[in-house]
PATI-590056 format. One record per residue (C-alpha): residue in three letters; chain; x, y, z; residue number from 1. Coordinates in nm, 3 decimals, m for minus. Layout:
// PATI-590056
+--------+--------+---------+---------+---------+-----+
| residu | chaine |       u |       v |       w | num |
+--------+--------+---------+---------+---------+-----+
|    ALA |      A |       X |       Y |       Z | NUM |
...
+--------+--------+---------+---------+---------+-----+
END
This chain:
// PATI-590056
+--------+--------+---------+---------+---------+-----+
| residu | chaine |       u |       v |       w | num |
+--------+--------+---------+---------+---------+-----+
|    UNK |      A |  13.440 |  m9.918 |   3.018 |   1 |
|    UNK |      A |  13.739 |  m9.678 |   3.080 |   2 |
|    UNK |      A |  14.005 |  m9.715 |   2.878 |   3 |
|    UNK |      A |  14.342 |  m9.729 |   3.131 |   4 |
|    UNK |      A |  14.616 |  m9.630 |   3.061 |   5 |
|    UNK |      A |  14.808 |  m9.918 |   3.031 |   6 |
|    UNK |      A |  14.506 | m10.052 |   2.834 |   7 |
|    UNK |      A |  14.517 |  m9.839 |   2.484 |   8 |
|    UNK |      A |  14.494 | m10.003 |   2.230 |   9 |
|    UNK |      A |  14.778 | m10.036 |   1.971 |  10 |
|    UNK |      A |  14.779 | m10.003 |   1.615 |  11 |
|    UNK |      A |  14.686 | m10.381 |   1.545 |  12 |
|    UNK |      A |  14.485 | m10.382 |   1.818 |  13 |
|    UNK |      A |  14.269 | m10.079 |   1.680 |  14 |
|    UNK |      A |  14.265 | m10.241 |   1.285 |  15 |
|    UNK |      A |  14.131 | m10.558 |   1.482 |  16 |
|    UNK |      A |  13.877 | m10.351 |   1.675 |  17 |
|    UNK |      A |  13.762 | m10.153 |   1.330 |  18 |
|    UNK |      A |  13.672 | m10.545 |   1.193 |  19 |
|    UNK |      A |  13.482 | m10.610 |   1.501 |  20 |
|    UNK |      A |  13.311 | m10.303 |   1.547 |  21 |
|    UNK |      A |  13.221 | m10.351 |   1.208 |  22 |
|    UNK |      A |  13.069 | m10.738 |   1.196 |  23 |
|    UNK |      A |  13.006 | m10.672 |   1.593 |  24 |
|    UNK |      A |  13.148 | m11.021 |   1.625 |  25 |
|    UNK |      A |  13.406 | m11.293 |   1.445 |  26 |
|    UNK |      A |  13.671 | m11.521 |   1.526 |  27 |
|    UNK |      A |  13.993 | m11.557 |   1.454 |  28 |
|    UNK |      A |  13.966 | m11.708 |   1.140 |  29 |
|    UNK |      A |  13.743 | m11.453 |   1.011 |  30 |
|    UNK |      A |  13.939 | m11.102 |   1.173 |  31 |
|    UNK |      A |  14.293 | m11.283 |   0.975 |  32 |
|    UNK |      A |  14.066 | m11.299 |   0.654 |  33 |
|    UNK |      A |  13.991 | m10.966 |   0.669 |  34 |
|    UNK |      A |  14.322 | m10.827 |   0.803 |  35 |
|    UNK |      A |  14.486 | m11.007 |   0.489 |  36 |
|    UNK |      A |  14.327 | m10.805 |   0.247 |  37 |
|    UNK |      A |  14.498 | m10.479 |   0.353 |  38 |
|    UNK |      A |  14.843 | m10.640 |   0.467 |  39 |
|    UNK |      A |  15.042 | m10.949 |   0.512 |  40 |
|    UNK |      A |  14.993 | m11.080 |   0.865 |  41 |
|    UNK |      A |  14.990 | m11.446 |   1.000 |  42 |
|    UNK |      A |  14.712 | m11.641 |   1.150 |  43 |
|    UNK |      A |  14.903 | m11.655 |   1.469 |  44 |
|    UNK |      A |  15.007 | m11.352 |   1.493 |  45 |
|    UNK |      A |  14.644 | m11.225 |   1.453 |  46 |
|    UNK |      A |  14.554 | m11.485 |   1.727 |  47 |
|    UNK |      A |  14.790 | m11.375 |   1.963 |  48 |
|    UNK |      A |  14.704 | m11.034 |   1.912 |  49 |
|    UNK |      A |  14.317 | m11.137 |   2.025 |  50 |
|    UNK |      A |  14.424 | m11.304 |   2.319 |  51 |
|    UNK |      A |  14.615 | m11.028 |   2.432 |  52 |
|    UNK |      A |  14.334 | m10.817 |   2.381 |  53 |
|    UNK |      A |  14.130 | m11.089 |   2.597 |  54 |
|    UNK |      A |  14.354 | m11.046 |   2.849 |  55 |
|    UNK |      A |  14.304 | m10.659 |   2.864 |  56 |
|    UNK |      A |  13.958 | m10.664 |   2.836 |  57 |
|    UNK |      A |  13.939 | m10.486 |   2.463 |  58 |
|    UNK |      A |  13.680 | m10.800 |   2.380 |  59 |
|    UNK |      A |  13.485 | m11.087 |   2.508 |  60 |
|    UNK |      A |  13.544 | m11.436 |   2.391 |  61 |
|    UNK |      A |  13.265 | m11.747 |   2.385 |  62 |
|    UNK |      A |  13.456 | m11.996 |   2.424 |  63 |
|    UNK |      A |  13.144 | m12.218 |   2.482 |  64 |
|    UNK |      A |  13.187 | m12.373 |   2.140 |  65 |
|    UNK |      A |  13.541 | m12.516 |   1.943 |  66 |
|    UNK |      A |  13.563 | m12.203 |   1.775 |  67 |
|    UNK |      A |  13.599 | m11.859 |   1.992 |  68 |
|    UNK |      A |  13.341 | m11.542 |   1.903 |  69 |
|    UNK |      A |  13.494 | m11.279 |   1.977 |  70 |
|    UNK |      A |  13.318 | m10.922 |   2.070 |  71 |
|    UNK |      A |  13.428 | m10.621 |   2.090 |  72 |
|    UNK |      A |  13.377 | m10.514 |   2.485 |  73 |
|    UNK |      A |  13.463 | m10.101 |   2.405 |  74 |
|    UNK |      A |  13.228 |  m9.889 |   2.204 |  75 |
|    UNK |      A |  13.363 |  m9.746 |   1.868 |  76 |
|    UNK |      A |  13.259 |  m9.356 |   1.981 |  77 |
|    UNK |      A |  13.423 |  m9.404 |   2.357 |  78 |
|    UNK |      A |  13.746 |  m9.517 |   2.183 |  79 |
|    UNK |      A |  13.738 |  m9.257 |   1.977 |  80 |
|    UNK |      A |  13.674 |  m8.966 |   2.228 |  81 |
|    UNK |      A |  13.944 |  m9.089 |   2.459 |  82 |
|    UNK |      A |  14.180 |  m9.118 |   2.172 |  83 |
|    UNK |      A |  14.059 |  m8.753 |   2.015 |  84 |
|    UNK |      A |  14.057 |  m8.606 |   2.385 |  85 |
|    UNK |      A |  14.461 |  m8.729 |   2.429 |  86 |
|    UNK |      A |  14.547 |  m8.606 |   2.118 |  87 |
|    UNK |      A |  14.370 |  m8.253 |   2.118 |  88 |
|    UNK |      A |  14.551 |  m8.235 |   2.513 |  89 |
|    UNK |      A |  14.901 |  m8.316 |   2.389 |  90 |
|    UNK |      A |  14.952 |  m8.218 |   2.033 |  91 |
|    UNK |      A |  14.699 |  m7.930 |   2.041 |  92 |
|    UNK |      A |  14.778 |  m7.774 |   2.309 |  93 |
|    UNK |      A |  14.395 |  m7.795 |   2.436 |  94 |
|    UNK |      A |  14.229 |  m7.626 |   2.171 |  95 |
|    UNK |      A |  13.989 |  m7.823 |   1.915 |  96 |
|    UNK |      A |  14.004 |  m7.548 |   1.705 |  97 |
|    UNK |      A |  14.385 |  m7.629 |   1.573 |  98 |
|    UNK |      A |  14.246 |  m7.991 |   1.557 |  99 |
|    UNK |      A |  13.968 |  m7.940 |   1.313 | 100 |
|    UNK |      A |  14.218 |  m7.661 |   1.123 | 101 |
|    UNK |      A |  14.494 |  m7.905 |   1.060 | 102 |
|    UNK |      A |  14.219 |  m8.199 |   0.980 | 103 |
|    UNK |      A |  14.051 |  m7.981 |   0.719 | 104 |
|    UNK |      A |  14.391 |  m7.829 |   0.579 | 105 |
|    UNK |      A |  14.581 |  m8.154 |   0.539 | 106 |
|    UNK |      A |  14.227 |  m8.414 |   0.435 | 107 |
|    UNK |      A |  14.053 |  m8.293 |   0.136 | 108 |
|    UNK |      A |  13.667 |  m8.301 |   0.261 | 109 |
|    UNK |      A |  13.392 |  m8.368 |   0.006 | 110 |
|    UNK |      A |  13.085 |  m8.134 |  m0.035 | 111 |
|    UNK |      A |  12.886 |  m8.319 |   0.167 | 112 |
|    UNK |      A |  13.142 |  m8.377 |   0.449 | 113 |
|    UNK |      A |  13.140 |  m7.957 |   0.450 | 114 |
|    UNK |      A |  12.782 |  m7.974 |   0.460 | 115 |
|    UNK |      A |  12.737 |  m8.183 |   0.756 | 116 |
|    UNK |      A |  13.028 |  m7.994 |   0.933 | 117 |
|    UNK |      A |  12.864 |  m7.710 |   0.857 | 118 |
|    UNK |      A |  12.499 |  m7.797 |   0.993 | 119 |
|    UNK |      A |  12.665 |  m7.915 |   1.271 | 120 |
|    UNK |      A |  12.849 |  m7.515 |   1.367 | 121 |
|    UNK |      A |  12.513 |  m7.383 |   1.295 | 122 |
|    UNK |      A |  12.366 |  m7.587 |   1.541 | 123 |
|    UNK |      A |  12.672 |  m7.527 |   1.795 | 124 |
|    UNK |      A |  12.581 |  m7.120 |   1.714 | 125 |
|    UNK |      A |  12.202 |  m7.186 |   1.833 | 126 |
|    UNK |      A |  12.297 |  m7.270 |   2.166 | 127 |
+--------+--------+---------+---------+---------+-----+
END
C-alpha cells in the first residue's frame, strides 16, 4: 500500500506504528501500556488515535471478538522509504549523499554500525 498524501502518518501515529510493527499485533490496551512508558498519554487519546488510523487504513482491526487486534496494514521498510525519499527530495536537495553526511556528522555511529555501512559501499563499488 501507497502511502497518500493525505495519509502520512503523524508523529503519534508513527510511535503507535513502531509498537505494532514491533509485536505485529495488540490492542488498545496493550499499544497505551507501552506508549506510557516513554510519555504521559491517556487511554483515550491512544484509542482515538487507532481509530483514526482505522479510518486511514494505517492498520486492520478484528473486531470479531470484545476486544479489537489491531495490525499494522503498512510495512515498516515502505514507510520508511517514502518518508526517507520526501525528506532526501525536500531538505536535501536530491542528493543522498548530504543525507548520510549530516546523519553520520550529527549521530555518533558505533564500530559496528561503520562496519556494516562500510560492507555495504563496498558492495555498492562492485556493481
Amino acid at each position: 500500500m501507497s502511502i497518500n498524501k493525505n495519509l502520512n502518518p503523524t508523529e503519534s501515529e508513527l510511535e503507535i506504528l513502531q509498537i505494532l510493527w514491533q509485536r505485529e499485533s495488540a490492542t488498545v490496551r496493550e499499544v497505551h501500556e507501552e506508549l506510557s512508558k516513554t510519555k504521559a498519554s491517556g487511554y483515550t487519546t491512544t484509542l482515538k488515535l487507532m481509530q483514526i488510523m482505522f479510518e486511514k487504513k494505517l492498520v486492520t482491526r478484528d473486531d470479531s471478538a470484545k476486544t479489537h487486534i489491531y495490525t499494522p496494514a503498512i510495512s515498516r521498510q515502505k514507510t520508511q522509504k517514502q518518508f526517507l525519499d520526501k525528506m532526501i527530495k525536500g531538505l536535501f536537495y536530491g542528493s543522498s549523499t548530504q543525507l548520510v553526511l549530516q546523519a553520520l556528522g550529527n549521530q555518533k555511529a558505533s564500530k559496528n554500525e561503520l562496519e556494516e555501512i562500510q560492507k555495504y559501499l563496498d558492495n555498492l563499488k562492485k556493481e
